[in-house]
NUBAFI-152129 format. One record per residue: residue in three letters; x negated, y, z of N, C-alpha, C in turn. Coordinates in pm, whole numbers, plus 50000, padded with zeros to 5 digits. Example, Ala and Ser with C-alpha at 12.3 -4.5 7.8 and 13.67 -1.06 7.14 Angstrom:
% NUBAFI-152129
Ala486814943150780487704955050780486804967050780/Ser487154977550708486334989450714487105000350787/
This chain:
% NUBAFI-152129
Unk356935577653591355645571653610355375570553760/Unk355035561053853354565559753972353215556053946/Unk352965564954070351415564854100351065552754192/Unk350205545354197350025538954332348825543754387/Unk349145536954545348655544454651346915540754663/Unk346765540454724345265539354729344715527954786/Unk345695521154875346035504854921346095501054820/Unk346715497854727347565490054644346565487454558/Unk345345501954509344695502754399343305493354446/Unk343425493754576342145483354676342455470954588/Unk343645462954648343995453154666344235445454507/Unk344595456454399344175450654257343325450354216/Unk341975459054315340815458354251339755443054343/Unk339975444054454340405426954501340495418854445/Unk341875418954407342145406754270341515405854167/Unk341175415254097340265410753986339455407254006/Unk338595414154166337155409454170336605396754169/Unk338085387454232338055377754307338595366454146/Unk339585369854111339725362753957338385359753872/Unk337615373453864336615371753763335145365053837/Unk335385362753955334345356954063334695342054008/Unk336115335454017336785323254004335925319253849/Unk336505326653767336315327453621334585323353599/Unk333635332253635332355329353639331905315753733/Unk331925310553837332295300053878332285286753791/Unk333525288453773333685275553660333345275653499/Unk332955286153465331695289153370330255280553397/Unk329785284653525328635281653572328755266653594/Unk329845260753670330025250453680330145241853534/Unk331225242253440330845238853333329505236653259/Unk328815246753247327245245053218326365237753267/Unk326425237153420326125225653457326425209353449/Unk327225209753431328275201353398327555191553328/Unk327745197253185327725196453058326105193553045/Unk325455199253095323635200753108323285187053172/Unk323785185053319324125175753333323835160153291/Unk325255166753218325805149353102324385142953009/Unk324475159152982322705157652840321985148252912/Unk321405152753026320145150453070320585131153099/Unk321185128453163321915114053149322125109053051/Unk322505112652929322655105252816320895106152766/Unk320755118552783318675117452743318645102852776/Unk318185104252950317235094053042318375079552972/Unk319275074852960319895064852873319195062252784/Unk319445067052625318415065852533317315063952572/Unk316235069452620315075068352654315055055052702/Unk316115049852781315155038552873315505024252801/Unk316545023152682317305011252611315805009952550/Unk315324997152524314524995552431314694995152279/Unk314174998452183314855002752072314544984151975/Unk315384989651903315794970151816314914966151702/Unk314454955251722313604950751643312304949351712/Unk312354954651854310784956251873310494940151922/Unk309224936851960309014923452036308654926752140/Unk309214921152211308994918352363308044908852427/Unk306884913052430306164896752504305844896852665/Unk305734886452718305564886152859304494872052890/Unk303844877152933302224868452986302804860653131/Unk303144844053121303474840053279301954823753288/Unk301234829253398300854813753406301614803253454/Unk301274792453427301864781753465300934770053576/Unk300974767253651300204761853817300864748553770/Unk300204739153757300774725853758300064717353830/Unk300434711653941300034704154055299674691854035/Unk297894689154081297504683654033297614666354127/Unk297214655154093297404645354231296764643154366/Unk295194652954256294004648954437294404658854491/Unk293014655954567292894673154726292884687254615/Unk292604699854733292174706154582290394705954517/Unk290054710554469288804707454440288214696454372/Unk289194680554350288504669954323288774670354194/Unk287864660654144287814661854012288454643853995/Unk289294644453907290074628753860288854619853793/Unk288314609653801287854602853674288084590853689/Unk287754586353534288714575553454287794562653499/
């Protein structure tokens, strides 16, 4: 059985710290990620207008008349 030294026992405890640092990381990152995506596919849905609805839109129409402005045409 070898013992290791008290360096050695640093430096694996290092490594794990630093693995399970990595590990949580891209956990966190994932979640975000993914949370993310939701919230984008939400605001998507939300903004498509849904089918069947009617759409109306109010435009005047200015049609230019022959006198000055103000005059009145008569026959």
């Amino acid at each position: 059985m070898s013992a290791l030294t008290p360096v050695e026992r640093d430096q694996r405890r290092r490594l794990r710290r630093r693995q399970e640092a990595i590990r949580w990381s891209i956990r966190v990152l994932l979640v975000v990620l993914v949370f993310s995506l939701g919230v984008a596919l939400g605001q998507a849905i939300q903004d498509n207008p849904r089918p069947g609805r009617t759409v109306t839109s109010d435009r005047t129409l200015r049609i230019p008349t022959g006198g000055a402005e103000g005059s009145t045409i008569t026959p």
